[in-house]
PASEBA-1860 file (N, C-alpha, C; in nm, 3 decimals):
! residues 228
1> XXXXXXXX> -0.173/-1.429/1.729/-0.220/-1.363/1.607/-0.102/-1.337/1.515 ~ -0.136/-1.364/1.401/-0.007/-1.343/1.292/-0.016/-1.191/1.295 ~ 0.115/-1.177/1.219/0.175/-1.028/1.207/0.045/-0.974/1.070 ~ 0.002/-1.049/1.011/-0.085/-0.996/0.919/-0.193/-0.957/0.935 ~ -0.248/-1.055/1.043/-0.379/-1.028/1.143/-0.355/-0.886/1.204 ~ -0.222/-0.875/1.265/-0.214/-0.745/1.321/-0.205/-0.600/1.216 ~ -0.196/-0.655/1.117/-0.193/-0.528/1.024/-0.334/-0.549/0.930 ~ -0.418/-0.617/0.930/-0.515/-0.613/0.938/-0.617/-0.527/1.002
9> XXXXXXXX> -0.546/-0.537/1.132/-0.664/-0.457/1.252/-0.628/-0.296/1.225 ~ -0.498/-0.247/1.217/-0.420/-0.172/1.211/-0.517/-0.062/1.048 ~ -0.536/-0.148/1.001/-0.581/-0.126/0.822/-0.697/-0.064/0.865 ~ -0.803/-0.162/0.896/-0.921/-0.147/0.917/-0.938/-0.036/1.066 ~ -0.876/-0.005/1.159/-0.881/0.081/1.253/-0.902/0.229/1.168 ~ -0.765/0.238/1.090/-0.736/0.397/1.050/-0.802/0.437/0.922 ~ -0.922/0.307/0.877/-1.022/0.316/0.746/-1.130/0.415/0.822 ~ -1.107/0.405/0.999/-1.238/0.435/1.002/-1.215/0.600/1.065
17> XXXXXXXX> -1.116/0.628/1.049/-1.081/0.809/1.033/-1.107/0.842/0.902 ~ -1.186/0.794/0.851/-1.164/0.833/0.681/-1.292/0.900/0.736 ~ -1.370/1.012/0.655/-1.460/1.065/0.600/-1.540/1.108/0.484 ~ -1.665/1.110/0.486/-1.685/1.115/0.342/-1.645/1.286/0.283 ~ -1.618/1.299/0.157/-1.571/1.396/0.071/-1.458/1.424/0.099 ~ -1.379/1.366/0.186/-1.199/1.360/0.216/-1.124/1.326/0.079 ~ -0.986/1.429/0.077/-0.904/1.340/-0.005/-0.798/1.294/0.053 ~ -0.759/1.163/0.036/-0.683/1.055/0.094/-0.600/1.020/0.041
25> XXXXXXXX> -0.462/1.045/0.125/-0.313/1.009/0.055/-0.344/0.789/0.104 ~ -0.304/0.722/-0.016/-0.271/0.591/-0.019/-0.163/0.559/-0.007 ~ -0.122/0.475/0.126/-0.004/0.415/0.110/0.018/0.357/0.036 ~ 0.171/0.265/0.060/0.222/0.147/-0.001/0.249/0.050/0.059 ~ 0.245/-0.064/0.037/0.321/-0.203/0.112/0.196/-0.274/0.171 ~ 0.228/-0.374/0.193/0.184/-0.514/0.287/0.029/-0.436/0.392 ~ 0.083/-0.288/0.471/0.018/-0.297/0.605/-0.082/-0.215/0.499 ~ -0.025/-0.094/0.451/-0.122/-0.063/0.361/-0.219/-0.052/0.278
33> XXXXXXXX> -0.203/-0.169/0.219/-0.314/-0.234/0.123/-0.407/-0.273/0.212 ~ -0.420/-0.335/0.356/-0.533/-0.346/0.395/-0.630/-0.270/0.441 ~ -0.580/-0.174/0.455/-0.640/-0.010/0.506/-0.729/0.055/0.315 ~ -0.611/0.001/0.257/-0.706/0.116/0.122/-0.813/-0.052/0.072 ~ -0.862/-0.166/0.137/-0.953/-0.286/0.120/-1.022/-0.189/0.179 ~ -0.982/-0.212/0.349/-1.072/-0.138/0.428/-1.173/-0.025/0.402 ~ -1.102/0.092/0.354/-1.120/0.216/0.314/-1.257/0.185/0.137 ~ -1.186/0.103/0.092/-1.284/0.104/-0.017/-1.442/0.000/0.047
41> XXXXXXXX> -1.400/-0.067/0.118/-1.525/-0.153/0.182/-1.657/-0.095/0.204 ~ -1.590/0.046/0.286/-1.720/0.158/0.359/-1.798/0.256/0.286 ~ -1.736/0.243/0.110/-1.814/0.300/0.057/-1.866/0.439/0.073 ~ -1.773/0.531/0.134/-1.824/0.645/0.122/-1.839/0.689/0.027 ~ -1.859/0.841/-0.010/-1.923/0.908/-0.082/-1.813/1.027/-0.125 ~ -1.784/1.062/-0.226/-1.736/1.208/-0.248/-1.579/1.194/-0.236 ~ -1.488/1.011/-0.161/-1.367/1.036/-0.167/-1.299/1.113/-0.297 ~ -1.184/1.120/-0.290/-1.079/1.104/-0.387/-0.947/1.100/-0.338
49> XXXXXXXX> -0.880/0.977/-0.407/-0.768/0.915/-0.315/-0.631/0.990/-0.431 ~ -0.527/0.984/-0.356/-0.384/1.006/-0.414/-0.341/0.880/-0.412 ~ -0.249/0.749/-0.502/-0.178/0.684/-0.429/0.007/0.687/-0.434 ~ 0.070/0.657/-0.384/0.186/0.671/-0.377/0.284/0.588/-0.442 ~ 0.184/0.504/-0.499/0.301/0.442/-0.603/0.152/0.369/-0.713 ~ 0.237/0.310/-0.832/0.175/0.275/-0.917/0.102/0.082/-0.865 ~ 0.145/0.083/-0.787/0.117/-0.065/-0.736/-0.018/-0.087/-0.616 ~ -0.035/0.090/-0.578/-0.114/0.115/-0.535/-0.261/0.151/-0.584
57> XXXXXXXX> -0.200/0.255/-0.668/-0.333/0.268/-0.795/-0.396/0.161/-0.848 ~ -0.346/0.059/-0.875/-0.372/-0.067/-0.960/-0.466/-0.100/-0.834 ~ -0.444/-0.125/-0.700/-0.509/-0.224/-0.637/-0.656/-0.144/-0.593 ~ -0.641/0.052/-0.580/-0.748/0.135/-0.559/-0.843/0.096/-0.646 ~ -0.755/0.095/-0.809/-0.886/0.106/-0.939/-0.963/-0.037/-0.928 ~ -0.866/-0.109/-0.910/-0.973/-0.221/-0.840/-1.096/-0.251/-0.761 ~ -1.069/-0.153/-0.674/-1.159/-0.146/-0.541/-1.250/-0.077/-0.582 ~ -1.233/0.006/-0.667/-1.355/0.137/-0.739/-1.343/0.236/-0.628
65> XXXXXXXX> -1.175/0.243/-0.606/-1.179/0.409/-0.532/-1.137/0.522/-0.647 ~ -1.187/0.648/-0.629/-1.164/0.742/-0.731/-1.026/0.761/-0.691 ~ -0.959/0.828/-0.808/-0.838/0.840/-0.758/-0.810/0.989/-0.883 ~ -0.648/1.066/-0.780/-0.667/1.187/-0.842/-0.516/1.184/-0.827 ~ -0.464/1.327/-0.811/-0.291/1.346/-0.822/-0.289/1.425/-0.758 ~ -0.132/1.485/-0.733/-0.130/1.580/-0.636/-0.079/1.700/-0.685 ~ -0.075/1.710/-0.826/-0.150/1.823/-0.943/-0.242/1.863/-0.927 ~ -0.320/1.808/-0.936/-0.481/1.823/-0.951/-0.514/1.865/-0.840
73> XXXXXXXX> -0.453/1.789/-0.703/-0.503/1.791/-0.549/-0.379/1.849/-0.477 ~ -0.406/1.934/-0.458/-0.228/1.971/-0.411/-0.192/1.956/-0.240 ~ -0.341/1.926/-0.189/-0.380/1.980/-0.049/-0.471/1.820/0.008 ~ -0.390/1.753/0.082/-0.473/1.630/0.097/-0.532/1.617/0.247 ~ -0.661/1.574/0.293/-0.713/1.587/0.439/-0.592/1.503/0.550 ~ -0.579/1.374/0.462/-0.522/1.252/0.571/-0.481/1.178/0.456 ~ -0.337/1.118/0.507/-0.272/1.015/0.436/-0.250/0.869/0.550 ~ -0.265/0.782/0.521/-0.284/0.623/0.589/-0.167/0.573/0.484
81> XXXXXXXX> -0.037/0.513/0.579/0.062/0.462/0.528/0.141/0.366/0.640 ~ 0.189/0.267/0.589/0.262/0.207/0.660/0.383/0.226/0.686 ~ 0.529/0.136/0.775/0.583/0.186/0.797/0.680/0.039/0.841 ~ 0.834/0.054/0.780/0.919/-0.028/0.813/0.995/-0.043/0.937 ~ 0.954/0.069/1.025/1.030/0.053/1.176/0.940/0.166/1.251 ~ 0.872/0.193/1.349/0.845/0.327/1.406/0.906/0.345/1.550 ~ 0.985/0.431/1.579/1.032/0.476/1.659/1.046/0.542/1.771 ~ 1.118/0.577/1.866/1.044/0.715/1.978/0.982/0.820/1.902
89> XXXXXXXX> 0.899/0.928/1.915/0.869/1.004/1.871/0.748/0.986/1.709 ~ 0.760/0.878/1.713/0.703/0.849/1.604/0.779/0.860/1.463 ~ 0.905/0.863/1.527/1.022/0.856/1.393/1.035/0.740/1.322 ~ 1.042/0.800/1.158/1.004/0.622/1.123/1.125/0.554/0.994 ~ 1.121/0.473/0.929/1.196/0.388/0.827/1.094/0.379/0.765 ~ 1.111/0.387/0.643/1.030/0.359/0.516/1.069/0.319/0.412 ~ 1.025/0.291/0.272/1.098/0.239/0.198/1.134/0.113/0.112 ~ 1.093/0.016/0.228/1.082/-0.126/0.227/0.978/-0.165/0.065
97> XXXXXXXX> 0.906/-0.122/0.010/0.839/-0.099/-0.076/0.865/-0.039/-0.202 ~ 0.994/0.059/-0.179/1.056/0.103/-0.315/0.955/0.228/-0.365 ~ 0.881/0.296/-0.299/0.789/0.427/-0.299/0.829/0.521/-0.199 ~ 0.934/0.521/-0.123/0.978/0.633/-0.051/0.996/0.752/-0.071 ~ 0.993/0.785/-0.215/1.017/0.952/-0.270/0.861/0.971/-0.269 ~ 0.728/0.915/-0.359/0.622/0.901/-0.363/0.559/0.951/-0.259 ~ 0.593/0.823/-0.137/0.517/0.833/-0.025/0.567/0.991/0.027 ~ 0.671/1.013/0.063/0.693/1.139/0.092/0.640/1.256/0.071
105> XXXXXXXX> 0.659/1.290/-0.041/0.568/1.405/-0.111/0.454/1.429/-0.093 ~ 0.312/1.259/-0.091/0.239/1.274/-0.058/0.202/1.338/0.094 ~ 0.255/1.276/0.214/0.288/1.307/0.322/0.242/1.448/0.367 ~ 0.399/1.505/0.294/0.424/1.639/0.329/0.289/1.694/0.248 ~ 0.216/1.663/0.197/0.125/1.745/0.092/0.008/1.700/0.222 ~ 0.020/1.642/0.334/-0.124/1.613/0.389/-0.119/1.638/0.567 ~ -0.282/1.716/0.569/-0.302/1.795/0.686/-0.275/1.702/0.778 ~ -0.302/1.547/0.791/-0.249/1.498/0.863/-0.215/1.344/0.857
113> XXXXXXXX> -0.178/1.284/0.910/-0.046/1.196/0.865/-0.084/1.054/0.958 ~ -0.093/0.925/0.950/-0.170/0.817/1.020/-0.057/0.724/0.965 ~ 0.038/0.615/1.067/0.128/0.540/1.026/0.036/0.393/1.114 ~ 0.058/0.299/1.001/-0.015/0.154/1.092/0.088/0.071/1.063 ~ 0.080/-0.030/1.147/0.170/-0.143/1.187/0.157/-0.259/1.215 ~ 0.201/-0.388/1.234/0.187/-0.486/1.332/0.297/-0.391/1.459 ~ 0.243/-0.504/1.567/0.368/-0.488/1.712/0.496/-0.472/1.665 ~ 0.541/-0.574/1.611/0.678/-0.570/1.602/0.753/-0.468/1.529
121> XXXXXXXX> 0.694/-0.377/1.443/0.768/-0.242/1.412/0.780/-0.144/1.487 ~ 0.738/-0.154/1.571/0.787/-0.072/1.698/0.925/-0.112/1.760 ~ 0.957/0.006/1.764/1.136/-0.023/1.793/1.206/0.097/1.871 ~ 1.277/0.018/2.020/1.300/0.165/2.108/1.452/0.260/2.000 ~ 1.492/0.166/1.865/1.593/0.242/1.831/1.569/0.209/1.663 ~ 1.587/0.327/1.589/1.566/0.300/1.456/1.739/0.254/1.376 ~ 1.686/0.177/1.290/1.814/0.098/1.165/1.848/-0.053/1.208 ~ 1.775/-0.140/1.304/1.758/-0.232/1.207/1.700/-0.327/1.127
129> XXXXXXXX> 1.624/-0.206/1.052/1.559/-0.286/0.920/1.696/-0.180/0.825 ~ 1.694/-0.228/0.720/1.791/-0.168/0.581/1.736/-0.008/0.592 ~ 1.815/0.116/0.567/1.765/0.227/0.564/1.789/0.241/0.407 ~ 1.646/0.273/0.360/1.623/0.282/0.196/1.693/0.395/0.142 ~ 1.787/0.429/0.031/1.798/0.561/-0.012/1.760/0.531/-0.105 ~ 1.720/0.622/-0.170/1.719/0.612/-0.338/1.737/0.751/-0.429 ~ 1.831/0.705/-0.538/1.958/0.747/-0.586/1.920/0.766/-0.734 ~ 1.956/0.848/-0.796/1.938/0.878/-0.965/2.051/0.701/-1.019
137> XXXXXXXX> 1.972/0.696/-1.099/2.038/0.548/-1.164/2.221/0.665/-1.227 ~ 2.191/0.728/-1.285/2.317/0.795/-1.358/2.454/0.814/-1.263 ~ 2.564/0.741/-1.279/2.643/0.751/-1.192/2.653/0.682/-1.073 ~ 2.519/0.606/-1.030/2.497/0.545/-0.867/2.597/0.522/-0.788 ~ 2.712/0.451/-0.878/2.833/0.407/-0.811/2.934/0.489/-0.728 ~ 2.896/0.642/-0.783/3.008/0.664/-0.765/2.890/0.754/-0.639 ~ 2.777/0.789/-0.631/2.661/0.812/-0.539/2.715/0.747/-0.377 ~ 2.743/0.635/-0.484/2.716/0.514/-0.341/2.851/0.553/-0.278
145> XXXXXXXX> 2.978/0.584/-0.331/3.064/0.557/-0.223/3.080/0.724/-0.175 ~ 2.959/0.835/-0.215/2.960/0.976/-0.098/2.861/0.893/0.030 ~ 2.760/0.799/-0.044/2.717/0.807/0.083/2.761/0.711/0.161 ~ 2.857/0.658/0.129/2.949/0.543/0.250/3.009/0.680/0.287 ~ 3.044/0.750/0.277/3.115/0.819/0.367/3.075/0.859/0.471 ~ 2.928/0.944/0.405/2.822/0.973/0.478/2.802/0.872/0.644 ~ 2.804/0.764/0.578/2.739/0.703/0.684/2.857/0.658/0.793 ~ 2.989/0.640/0.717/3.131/0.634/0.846/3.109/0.750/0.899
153> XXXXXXXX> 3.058/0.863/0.878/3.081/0.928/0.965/2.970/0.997/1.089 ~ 2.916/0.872/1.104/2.780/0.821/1.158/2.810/0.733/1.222 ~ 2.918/0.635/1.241/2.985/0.534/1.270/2.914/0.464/1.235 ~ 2.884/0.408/1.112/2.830/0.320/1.014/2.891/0.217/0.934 ~ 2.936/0.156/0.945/3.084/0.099/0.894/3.024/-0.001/0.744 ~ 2.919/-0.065/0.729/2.877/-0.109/0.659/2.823/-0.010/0.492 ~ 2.872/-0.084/0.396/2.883/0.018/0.288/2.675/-0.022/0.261 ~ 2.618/0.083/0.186/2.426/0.073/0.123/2.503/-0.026/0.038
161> XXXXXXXX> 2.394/-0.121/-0.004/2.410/-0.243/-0.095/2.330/-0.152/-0.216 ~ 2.290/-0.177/-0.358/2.199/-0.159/-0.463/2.156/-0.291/-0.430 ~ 1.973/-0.224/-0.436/1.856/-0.294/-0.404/1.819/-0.381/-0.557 ~ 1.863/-0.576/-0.536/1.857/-0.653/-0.696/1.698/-0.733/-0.667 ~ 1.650/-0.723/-0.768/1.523/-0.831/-0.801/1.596/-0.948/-0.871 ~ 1.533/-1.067/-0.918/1.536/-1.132/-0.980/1.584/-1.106/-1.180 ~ 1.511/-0.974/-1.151/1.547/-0.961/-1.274/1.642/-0.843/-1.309 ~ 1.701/-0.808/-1.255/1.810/-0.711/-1.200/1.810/-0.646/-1.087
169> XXXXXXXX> 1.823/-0.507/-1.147/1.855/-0.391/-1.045/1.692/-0.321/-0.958 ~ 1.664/-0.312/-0.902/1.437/-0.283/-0.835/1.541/-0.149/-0.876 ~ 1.387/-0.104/-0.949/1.398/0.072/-1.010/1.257/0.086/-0.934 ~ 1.232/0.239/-0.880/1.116/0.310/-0.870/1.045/0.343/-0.941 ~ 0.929/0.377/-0.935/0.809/0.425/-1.035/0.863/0.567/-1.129 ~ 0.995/0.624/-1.061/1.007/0.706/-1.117/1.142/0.687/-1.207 ~ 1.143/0.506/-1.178/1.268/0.530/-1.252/1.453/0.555/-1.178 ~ 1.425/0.557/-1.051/1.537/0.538/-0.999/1.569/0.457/-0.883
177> XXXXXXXX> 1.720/0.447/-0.818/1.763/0.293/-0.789/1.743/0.298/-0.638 ~ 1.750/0.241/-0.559/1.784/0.204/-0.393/1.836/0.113/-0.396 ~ 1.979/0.190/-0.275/2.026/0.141/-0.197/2.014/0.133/-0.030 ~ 2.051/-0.002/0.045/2.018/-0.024/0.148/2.098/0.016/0.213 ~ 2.079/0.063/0.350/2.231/0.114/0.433/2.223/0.057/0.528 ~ 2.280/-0.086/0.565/2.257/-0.174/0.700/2.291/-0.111/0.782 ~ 2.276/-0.008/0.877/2.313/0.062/1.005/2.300/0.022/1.135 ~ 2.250/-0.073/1.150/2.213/-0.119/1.278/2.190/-0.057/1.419
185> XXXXXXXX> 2.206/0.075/1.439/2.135/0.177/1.513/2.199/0.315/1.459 ~ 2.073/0.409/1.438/2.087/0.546/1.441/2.064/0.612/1.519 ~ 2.156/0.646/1.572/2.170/0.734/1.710/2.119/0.887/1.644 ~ 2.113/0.919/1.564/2.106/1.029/1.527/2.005/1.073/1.371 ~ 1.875/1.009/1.396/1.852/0.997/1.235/1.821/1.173/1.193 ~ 1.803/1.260/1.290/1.808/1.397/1.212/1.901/1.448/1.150 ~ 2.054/1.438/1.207/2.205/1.497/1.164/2.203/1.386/1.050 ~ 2.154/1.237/1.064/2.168/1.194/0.914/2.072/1.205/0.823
193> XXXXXXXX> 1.926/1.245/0.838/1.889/1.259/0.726/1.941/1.435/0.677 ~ 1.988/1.476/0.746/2.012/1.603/0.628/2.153/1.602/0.558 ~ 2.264/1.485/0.662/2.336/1.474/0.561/2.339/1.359/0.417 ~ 2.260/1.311/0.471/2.238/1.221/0.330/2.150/1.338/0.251 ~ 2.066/1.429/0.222/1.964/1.443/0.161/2.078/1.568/0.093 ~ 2.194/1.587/0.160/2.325/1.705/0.094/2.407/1.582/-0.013 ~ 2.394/1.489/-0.028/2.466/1.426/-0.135/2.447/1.420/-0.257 ~ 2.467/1.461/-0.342/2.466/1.448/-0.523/2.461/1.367/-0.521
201> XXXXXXXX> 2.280/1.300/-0.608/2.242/1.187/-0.652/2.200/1.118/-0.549 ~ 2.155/1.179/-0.429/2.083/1.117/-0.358/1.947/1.191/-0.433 ~ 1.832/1.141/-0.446/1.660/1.200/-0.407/1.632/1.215/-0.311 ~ 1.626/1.108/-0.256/1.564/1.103/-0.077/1.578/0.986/-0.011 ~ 1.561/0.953/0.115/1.619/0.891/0.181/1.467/0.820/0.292 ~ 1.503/0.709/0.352/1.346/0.652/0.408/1.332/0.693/0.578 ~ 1.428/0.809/0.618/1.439/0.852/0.741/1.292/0.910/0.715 ~ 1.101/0.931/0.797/1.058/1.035/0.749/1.006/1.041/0.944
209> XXXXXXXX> 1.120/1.148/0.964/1.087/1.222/1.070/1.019/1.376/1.064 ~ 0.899/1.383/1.195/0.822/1.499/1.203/0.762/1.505/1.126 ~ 0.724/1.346/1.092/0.562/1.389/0.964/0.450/1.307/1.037 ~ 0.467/1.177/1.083/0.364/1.110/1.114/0.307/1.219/1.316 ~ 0.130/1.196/1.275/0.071/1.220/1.358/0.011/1.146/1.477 ~ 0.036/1.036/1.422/-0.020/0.923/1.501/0.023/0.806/1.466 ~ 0.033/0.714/1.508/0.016/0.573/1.501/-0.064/0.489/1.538 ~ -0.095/0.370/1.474/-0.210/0.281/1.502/-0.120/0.140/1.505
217> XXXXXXXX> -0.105/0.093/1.585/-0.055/-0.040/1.585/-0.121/-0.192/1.598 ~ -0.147/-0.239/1.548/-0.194/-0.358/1.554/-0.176/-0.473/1.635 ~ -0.193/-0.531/1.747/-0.145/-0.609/1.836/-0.224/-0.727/1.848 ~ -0.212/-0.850/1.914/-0.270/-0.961/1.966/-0.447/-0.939/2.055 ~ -0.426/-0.776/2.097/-0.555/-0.750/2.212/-0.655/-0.654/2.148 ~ -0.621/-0.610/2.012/-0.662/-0.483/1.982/-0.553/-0.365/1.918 ~ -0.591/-0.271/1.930/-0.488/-0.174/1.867/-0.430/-0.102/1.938 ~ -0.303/-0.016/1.974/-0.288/0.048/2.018/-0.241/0.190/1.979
225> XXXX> -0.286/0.337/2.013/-0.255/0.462/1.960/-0.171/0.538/1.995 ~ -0.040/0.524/1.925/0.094/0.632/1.995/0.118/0.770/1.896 ~ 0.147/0.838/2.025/0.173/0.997/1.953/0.280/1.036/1.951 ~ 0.324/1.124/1.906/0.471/1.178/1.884/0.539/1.166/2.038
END
């Protein structure tokens, strides 16, 4: 089974924790979008969705899911999001998508928290996929070399790259930059996400430990459900 098949199953599994008159944090990315297909398929009644980035909204208003803010909604039932690495504990990488401040907020704004996957993001050690930061555009450069420090002293030896598209520099929905921090294992992603999140001109960072409640993984046999 392709990795898409598996995030397929993964989509459609955690559509079916949805309830009617729930409001629903929307992920972002690849695993995501099949969950908010899913989610709009069943046609409930009374949703109203948050989504976490503008790439998300576009594909909800499509679907004819209602959609609201987290102004308006300050208090969300369940958020369904994907996830660039998941870890022991359900510690995860995020980011990969360029909505990591987004997704966050939503998160923390929701009673409870659902991460889906294919197999292969499961990982007995988190960093190596790129660890996302993202950084106020003003100054970045000089951003980037607190958080090389940051990360030597993590034994990180590799400097965050700035995250380029084709057509330059990938900016966030809100307007600001990521950089990647090739780390290749974090022995420690709690002592580093709080020292990255102490750096001027950091926002936030794609460490999001002690939020997810569950996981749904998508596999070759079916799904499988891991807890913290």
């Amino acid at each position: 089974m392709s990795a898409d098949d598996q995030k397929r199953r993964a989509g459609e599994a955690a559509a079916q924790r949805v309830e009617a008159g729930m409001v629903v944090g929307l992920g972002t990315g690849s695993t995501a979008a099949w969950f908010v297909k899913a989610l709009a398929a069943r046609g409930l009644p009374d949703l109203r969705c948050v989504p976490t980035s503008e790439a998300t909204a576009e594909l909800a208003r499509e679907l004819g899911l209602p959609l609201t803010t987290l102004e308006d909604t300050p208090r969300l039932d369940l958020t369904v999001d994907g996830a660039d690495e998941v870890g022991p504990g359900l510690a995860l990488i995020k980011g990969g998508g360029a909505a990591l401040l987004r997704e966050k907020l939503v998160w923390e704004a929701s009673a409870k928290c659902i991460v889906i996957a294919d197999a292969a993001k499961v990982v007995p050690v988190l960093g190596a996929f790129p660890l996302p930061i993202e950084v106020v555009a003003f100054g970045h450069k000089t951003t980037a070399n607190r958080i090389a420090d940051v990360l030597a002293d993590h034994d990180i030896a590799m400097p965050a790259r700035v995250r380029q598209a084709e057509r330059g520099l990938v900016r966030t929905d809100g307007g600001n930059l990521i950089y990647d921090a090739r780390c290749g294992a974090i022995h420690d992603p709690a002592r580093l996400a709080d020292d990255l999140k102490l750096v001027t001109g950091v926002v936030e960072h794609g460490l999001f430990l002690d939020l997810a409640d569950e996981a749904i993984i998508g596999g070759d046999d079916g799904v499988q459900i891991l807890f913290p």
